[in-house]
N, C-alpha and C positions, 0 to 999 in steps of 0.2 A: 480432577475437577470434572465434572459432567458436560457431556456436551453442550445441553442446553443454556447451562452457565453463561458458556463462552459465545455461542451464539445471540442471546439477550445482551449480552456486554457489547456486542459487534455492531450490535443493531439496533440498538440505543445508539449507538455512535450515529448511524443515518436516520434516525429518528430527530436528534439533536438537530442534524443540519437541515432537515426539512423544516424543524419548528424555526431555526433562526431566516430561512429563508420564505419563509410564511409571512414572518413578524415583518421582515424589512423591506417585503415585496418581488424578489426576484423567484421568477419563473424556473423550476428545476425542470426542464427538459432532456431526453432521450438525445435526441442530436441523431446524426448524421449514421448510418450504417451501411455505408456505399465499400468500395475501393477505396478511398482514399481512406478513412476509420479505419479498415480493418489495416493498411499499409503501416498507416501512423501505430497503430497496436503494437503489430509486429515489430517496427523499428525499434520502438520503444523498451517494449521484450528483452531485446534483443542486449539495449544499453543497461538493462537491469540486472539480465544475468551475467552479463561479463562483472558488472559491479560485484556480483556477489563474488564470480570465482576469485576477484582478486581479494576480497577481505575473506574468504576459508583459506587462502592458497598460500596468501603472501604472511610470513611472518616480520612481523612489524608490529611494533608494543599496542597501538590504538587497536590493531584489530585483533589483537589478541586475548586485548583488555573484553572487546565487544564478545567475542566467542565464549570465552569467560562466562560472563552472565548472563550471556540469553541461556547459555546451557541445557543451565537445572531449569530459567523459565520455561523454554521448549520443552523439555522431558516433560516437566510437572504438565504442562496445557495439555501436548500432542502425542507422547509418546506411547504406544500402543493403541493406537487407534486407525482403522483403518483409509486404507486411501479414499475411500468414499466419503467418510468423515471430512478428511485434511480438507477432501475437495468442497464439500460444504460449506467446512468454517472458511476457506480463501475466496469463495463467491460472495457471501455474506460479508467478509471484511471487507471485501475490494472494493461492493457498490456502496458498502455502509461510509468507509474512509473517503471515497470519492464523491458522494453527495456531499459530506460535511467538508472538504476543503476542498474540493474545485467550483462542485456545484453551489456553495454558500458564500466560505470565505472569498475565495478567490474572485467570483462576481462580485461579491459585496464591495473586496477592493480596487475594483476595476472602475465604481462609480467616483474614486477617488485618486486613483493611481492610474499612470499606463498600464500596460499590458502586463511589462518586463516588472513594473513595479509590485501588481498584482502578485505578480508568479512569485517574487521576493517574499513578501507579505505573507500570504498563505502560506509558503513553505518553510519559514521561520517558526511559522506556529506548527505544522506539520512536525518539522525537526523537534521540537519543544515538544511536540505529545509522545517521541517518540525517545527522548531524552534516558534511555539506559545509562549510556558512558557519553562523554561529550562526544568521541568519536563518533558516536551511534547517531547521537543529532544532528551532525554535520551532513554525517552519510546517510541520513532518512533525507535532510535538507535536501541535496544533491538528487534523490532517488524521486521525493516531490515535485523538483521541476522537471524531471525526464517524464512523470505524468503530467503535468500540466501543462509542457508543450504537446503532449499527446491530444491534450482538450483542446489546445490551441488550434495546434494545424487539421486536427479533424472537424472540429466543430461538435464535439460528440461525448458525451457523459460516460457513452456505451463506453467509447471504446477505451477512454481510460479506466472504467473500473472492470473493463475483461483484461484490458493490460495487468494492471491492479492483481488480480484475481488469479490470472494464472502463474505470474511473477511469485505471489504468497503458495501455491501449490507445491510450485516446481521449486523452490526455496525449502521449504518446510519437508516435502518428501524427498529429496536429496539428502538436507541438516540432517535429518532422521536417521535415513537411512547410512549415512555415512556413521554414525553413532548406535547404529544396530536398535535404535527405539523408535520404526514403525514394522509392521507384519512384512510389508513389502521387503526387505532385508531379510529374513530370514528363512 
């Protein structure tokens, strides 16, 4: 699939959440890029990648079910393409997925929900756009609120979609790489 492909698919995704947060009045904002954003990043990072090593690491049928399928998705999207690319298409996904469900849904549900109910809400539908195997959804759910408290406690758009963004990097050039399907590996 061409990069561009995936890239317009990525960013339509943050196209969508700007039009819905247009529509319904809420202000997307940058936020916060102090210590404390880049802190929450990092922590955040931090909770994403152990997430990953334990669904390549652990064999246990949901995650095995997951590995499974994203597979051939991965190969077909990424495979041979350079780290420069990966790094593209994870900036572009990270701020596109984080304008549409922290920056849109998530306020939208905040004018109706608490906070914690917000973070629920969003990442129910998060998990749902992410719906490979139901374990995938659970574990996209799980991986949705580790950003969204990210948005929480930083105040800051940034720093969840560079959490976002570098989480899809380091994910995707590792999968790869451990599968011998980016340059880097070989």
């Amino acid at each position: 699939m061409p990069i561009a492909t995936v890239l317009l698919f990525e960013g339509g995704i943050g196209v969508v959440g700007l039009a819905i947060a247009f529509v319904v009045g809420i202000p997307i904002r940058p936020g916060r890029t102090d210590a404390t954003a880049l802190a929450a990043a990092a922590a955040g990072f931090a909770v994403l990648a152990a997430l990953f090593f334990v669904v390549v690491r652990v064999r246990w049928a949901p995650f095995q079910r997951i590995n499974a399928k994203l597979s051939p998705i991965l190969k077909t999207l990424f495979a041979g393409r350079s780290l420069g690319a990966l790094l593209l298409i994870s900036v572009v996904a990270g701020a596109a997925e984080e304008i549409l469900f922290r920056g849109a849904l998530q306020q939208i549900a905040e004018r109706y929900l608490s906070t914690a109910g917000a973070i629920v809400a969003a990442n129910v539908v998060f998990g749902l756009a992410h719906a490979i195997t139901p374990a995938y959804a659970v574990l996209a759910f799980a991986m949705g609120v580790v950003l969204s408290v990210v948005f929480v406690v930083s105040d800051s758009l940034v720093a969840a979609a560079a959490t976002h963004a570098v989480y899809d990097f380091f994910a995707l050039a590792l999968y790869l790489r451990s599968r011998r399907g980016c340059p880097a590996s070989k």
